[in-house]
N, C-alpha and C positions, 0 to 999 in steps of 0.2 A: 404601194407607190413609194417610190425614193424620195426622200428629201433632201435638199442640199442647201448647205449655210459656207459662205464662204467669210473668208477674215482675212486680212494681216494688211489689206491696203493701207493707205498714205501718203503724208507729201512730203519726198524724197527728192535729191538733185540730183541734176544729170551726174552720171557715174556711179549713180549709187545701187546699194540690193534692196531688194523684199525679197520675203518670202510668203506666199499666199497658199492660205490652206483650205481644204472645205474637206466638211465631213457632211457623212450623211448618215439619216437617221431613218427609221419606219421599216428597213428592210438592208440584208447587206447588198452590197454594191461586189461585190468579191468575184461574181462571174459574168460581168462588165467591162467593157473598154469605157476611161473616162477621158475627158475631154478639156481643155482649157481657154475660154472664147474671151473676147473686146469688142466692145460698140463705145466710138468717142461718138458726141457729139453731131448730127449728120451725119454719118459716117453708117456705111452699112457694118454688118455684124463679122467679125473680124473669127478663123478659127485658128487657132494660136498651135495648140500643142494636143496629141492623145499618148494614151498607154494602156498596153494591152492586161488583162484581169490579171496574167502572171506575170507584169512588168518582164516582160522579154521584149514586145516592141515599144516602141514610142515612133511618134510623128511630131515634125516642126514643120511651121510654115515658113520661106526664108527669111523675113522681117525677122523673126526671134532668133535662127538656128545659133548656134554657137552663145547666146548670152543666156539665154532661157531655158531650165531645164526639170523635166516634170517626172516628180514619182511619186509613190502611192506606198499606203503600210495598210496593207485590208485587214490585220492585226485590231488597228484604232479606225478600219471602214474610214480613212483619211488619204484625199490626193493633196499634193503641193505641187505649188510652181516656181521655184526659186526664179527670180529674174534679177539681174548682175548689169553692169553697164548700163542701168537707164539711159533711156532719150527721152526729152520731153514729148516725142510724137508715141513715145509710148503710153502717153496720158487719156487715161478711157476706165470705165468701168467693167472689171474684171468677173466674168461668170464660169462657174462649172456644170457640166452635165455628164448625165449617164448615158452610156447608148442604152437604145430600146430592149434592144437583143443580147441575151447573155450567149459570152464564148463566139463573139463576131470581131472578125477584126479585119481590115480593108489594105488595100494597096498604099503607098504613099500619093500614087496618082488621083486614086478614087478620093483620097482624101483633100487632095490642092481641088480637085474638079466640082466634086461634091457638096465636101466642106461640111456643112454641122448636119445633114439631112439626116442624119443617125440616131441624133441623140435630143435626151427631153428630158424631163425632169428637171428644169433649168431653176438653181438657186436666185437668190434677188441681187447678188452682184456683192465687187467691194470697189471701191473707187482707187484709182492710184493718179496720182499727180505726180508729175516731175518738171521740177523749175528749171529752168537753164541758167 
């Protein structure tokens, strides 16, 4: 079973970076697509970004595309998610996961339609705030 801890949230203003990283322990994550999820508030579960086990693909959903951008060093079994240009609607609790299945990686379509059905192993979050 994977484990996943994620870091680098905070409270940041609009325009500003993070960078959010999560590592995982118990097992490598190496032949895995990982994942980049958000749940504000009310809000159902939001799924942000993936990339595929040999970083050749990645996925955005449009709300991030162009600011947000997610890579992995399975070196240190570590994904990030650089995010650039905050918006305060970006403000929500930040989660990573693994997909289930190793050496699986989806459509861009199956992934806007889908969305998280893939993946588990879900870390306990890191929170990002952004003031305006």
């Amino acid at each position: 079973q994977v484990q996943l801890v994620e870091s680098g949230g905070g409270l940041v203003q609009a325009g500003g970076s993070l960078r959010l990283s999560c590592v995982a322990s118990g097992r490598t994550f190496n032949s895995n697509a990982m994942g980049w999820f958000r749940q504000a508030p009310g809000k159902e579960r939001e799924f942000l970004a993936a990339i595929s086990w040999g970083c050749a693909s990645t996925y955005y959903t449009d709300s991030v595309k162009g600011r947000f951008t997610i890579s992995r060093d399975n070196a240190k079994n570590t994904v990030y998610l650089q995010m650039n240009s905050l918006k305060p609607e970006d403000t929500a609790l930040y989660y990573c996961a693994a997909d289930k299945n190793s050496f699986r990686w989806r459509s861009a379509s199956y992934y806007y339609t889908v969305g998280s059905a893939d993946f588990g192993s879900w870390g306990q979050g890191t929170q990002v705030t952004v003031s305006s």
